[in-house]
LOVOPA-134748 format. One line per 2 residues: number of its first residue (from 1); their letters; for each residue x, y, z of N, C-alpha, C. Coordinates in Angstrom, 3 decimals, padded with zeros to 6 digits. Atoms other than C-alpha are relative to their C-alpha. Layout:
# LOVOPA-134748
NUM	A	X:Y:Z:X:Y:Z:X:Y:Z  ...
END
This chain:
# LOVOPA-134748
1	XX	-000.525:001.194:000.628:-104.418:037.664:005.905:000.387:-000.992:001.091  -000.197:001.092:-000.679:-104.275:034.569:007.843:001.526:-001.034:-000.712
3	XX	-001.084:000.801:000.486:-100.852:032.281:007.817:-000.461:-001.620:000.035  000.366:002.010:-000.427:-101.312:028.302:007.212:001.390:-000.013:-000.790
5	XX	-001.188:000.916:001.061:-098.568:025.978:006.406:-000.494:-000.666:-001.310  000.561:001.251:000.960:-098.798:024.522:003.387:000.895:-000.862:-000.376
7	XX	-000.820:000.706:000.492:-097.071:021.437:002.248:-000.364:-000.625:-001.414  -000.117:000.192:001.220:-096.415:020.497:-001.304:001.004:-001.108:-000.302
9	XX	-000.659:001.002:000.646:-094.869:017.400:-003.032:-000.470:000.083:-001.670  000.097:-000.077:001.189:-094.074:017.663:-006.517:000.798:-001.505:-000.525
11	XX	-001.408:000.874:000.211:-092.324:014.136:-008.067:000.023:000.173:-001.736  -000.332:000.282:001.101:-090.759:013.509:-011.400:000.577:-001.042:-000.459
13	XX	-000.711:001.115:000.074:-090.234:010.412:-013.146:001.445:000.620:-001.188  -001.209:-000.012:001.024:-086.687:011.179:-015.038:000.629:-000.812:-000.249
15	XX	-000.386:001.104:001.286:-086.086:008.834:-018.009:001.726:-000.098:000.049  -001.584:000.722:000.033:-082.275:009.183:-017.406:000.703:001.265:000.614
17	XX	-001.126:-000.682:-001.108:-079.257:010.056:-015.662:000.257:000.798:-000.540  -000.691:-000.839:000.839:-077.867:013.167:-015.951:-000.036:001.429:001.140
19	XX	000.436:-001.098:-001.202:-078.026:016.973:-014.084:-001.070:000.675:-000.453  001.489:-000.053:-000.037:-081.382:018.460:-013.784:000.315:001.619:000.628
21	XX	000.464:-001.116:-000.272:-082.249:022.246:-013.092:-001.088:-000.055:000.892  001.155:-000.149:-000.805:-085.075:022.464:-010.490:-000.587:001.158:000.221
23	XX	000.607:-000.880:-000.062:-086.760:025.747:-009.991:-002.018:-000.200:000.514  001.334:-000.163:-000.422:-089.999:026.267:-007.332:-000.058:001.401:-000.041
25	XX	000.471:-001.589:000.014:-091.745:029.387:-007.265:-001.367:-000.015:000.548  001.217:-000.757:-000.441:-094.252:030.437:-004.589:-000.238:000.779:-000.029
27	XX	000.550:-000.773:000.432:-096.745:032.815:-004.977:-001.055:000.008:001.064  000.847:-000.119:-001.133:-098.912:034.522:-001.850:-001.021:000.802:-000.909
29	XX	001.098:-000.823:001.028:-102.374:035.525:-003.978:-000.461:001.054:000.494  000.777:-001.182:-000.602:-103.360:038.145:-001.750:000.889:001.523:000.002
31	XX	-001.302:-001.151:-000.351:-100.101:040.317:-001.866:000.559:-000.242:-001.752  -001.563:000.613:001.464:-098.333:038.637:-005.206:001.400:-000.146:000.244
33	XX	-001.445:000.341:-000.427:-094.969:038.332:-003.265:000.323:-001.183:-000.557  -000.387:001.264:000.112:-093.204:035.798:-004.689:001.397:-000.216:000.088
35	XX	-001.575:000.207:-000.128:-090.195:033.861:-003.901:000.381:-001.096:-000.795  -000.315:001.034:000.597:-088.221:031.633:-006.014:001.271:-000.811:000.011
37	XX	-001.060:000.818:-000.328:-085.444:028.641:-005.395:000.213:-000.944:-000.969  -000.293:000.961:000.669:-083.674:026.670:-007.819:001.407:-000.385:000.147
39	XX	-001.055:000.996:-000.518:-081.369:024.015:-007.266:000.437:-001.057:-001.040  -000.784:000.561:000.872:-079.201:021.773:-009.295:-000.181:-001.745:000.357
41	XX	-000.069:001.524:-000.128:-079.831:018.104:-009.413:000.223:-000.708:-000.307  -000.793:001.195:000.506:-077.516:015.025:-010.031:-001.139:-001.048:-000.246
43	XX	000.428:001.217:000.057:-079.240:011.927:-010.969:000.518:-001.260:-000.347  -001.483:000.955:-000.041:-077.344:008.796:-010.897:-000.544:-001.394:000.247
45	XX	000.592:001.496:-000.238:-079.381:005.505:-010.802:001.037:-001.013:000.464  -000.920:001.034:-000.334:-076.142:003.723:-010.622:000.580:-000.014:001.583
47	XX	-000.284:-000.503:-000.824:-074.973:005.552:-008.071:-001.077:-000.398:001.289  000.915:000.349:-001.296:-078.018:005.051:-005.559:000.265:-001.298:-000.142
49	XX	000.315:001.689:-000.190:-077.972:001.369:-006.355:001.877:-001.023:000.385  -001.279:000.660:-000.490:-074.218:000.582:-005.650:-000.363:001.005:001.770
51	XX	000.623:-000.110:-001.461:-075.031:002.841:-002.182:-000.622:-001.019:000.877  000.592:000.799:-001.136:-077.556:000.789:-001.068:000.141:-001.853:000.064
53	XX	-000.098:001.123:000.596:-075.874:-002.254:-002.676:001.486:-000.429:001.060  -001.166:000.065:-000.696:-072.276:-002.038:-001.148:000.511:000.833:001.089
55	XX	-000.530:-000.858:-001.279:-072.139:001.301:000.980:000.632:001.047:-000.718  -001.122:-001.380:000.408:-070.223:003.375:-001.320:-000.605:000.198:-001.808
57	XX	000.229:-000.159:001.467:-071.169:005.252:-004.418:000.492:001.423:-000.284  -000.768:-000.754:000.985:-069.146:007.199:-006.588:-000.402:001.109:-001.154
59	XX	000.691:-000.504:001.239:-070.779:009.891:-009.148:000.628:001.889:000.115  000.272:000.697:001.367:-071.535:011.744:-011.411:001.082:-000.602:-000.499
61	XX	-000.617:000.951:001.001:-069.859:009.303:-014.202:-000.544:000.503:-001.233  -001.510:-000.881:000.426:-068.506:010.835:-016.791:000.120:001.603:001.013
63	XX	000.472:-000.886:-000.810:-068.156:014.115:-014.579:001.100:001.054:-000.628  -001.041:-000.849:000.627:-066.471:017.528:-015.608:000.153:001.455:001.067
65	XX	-000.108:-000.865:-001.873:-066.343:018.880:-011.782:-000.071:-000.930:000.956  -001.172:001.008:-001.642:-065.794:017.512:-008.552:-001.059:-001.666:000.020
67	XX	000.367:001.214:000.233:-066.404:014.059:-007.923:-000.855:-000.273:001.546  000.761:000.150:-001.629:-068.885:013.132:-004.630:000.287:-002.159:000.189
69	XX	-000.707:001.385:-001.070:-067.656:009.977:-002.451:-001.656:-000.275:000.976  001.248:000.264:-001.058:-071.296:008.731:-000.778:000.836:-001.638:000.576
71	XX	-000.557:001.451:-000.924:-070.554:005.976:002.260:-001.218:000.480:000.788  001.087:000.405:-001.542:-073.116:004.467:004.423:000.380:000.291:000.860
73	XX	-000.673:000.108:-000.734:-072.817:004.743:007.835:000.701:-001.669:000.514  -000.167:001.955:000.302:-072.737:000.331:007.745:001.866:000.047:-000.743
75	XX	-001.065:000.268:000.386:-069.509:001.115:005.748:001.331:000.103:000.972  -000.712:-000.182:-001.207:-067.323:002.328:008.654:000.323:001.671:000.545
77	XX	-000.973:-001.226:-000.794:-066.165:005.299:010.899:000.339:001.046:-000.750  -000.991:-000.652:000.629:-063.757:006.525:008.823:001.004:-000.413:-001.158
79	XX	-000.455:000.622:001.275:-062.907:006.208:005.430:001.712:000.837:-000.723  -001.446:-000.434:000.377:-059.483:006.493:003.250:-000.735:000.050:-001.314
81	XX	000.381:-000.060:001.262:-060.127:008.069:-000.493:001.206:-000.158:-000.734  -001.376:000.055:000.620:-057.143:007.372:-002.805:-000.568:-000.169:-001.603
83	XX	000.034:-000.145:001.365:-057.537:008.737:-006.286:000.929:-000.375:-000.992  -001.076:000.318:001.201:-055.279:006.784:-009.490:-000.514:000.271:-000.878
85	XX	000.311:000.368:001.340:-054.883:007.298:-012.497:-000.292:-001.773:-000.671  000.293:001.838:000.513:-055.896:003.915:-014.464:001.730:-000.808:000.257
87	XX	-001.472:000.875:000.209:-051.771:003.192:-014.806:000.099:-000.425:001.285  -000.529:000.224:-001.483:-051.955:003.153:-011.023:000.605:001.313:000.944
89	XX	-000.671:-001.130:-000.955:-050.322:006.342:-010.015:-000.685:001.028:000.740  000.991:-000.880:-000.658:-051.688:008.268:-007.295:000.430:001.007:-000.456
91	XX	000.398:-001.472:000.299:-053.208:011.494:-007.437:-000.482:000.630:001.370  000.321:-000.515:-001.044:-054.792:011.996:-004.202:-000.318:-000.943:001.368
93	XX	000.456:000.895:-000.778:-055.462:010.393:-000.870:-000.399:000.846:001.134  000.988:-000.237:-001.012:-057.700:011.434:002.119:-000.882:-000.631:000.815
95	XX	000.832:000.834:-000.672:-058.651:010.060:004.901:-000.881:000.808:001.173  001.236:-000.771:-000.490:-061.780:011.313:006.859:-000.938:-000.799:000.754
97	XX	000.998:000.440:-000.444:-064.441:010.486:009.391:-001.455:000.089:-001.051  000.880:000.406:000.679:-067.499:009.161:007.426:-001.038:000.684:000.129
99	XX	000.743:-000.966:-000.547:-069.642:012.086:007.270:-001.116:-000.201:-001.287  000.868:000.237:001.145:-071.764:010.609:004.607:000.427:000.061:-001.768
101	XX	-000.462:-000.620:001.522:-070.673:012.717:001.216:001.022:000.777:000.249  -001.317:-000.802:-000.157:-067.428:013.591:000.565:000.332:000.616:-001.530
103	XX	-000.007:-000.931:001.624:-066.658:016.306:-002.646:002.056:-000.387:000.115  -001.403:000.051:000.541:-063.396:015.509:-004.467:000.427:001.455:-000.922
105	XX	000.673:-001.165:001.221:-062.347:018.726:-006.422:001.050:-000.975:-001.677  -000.896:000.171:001.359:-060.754:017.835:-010.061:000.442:000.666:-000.742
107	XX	-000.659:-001.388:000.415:-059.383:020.932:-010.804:001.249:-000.249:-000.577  -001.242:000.431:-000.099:-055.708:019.563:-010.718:-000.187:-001.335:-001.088
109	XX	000.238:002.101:000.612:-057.053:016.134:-013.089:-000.448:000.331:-001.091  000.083:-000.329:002.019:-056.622:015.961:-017.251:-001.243:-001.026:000.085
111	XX	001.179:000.816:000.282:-059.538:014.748:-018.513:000.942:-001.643:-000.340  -000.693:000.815:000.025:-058.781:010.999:-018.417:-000.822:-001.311:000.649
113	XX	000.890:001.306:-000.657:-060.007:007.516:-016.730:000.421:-000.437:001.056  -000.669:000.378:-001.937:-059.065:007.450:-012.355:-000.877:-001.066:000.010
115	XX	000.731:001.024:-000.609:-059.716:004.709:-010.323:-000.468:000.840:001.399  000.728:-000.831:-000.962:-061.318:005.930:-007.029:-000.121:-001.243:000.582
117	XX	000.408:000.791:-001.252:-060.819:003.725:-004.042:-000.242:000.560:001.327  000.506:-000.769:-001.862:-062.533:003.975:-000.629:000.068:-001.411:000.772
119	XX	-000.953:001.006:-001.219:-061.014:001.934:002.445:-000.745:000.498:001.040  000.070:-000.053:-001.751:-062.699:001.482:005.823:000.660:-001.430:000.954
121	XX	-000.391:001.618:-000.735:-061.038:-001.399:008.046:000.365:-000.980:-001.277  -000.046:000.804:001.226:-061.338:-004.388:005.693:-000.753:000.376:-001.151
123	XX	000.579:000.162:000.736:-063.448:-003.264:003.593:-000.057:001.341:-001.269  -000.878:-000.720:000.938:-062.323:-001.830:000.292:-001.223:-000.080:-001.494
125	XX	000.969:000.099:001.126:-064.443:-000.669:-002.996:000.674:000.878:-001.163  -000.792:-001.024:001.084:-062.801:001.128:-006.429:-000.834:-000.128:-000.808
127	XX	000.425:-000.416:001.335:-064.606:002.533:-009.050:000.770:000.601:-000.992  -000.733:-000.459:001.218:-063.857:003.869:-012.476:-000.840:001.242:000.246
129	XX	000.546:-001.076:000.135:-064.387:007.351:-012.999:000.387:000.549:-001.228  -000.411:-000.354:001.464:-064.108:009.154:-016.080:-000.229:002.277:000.046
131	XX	-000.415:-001.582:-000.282:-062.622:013.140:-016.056:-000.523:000.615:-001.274  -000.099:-000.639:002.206:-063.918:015.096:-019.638:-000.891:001.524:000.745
133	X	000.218:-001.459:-000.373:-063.952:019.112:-018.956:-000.008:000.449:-000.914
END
């Protein structure tokens, strides 16, 4: 049996946001070994387009687990996260070198409607988020 690489691209157009199951499964025909990987996938149209729109995107929306913090590197260094409730009252704050994606957990958070601000230097962005477990 001879080894080659093979490379494979599979795409999918998906009609709407939401989380996605993925599952590949190779198969060596000469043996039948097979191995199989499946992975969990967010989709978030809004989300990529405030990214590459402002630097910072916020998702999933409505979400009923942790919340992901995406920052450009264009946004700065090192960002400050400060989770409110809508009335205003904090819930959490964290500040962190800008390592791209940052996981919030919401373990501790009633289902409900936070604001979600992210702070680098001047430059400041809050979303709405929405908690339902």
């Amino acid at each position: 049996m001879k080894s080659k690489d093979v490379n494979a691209a599979v795409n999918y157009d998906l009609q709407s946001d939401g989380e996605y199951t993925v599952t590949m499964k190779a198969v060596v025909r000469q043996t039948g070994c097979e191995c199989t990987k499946t992975k969990k996938v967010v989709m978030n149209r809004a989300a990529v387009k405030d990214l590459q729109e402002v630097g910072v995107a916020v998702y999933p929306n409505p979400t009923a687990g942790d919340i992901k913090v995406a920052t450009s590197e264009s946004f700065g260094a090192n960002i400050t996260v400060t989770v409110m409730t809508i009335e205003g009252k904090m819930v959490s704050t964290t500040t962190t070198a800008n390592e791209g994606v940052m996981t919030l957990n919401t373990a501790n958070m009633s289902n409900g409607v936070y604001l979600v601000q992210v702070m680098s230097g001047n430059k400041q962005v809050t979303r709405k988020i929405t908690v339902q477990k």
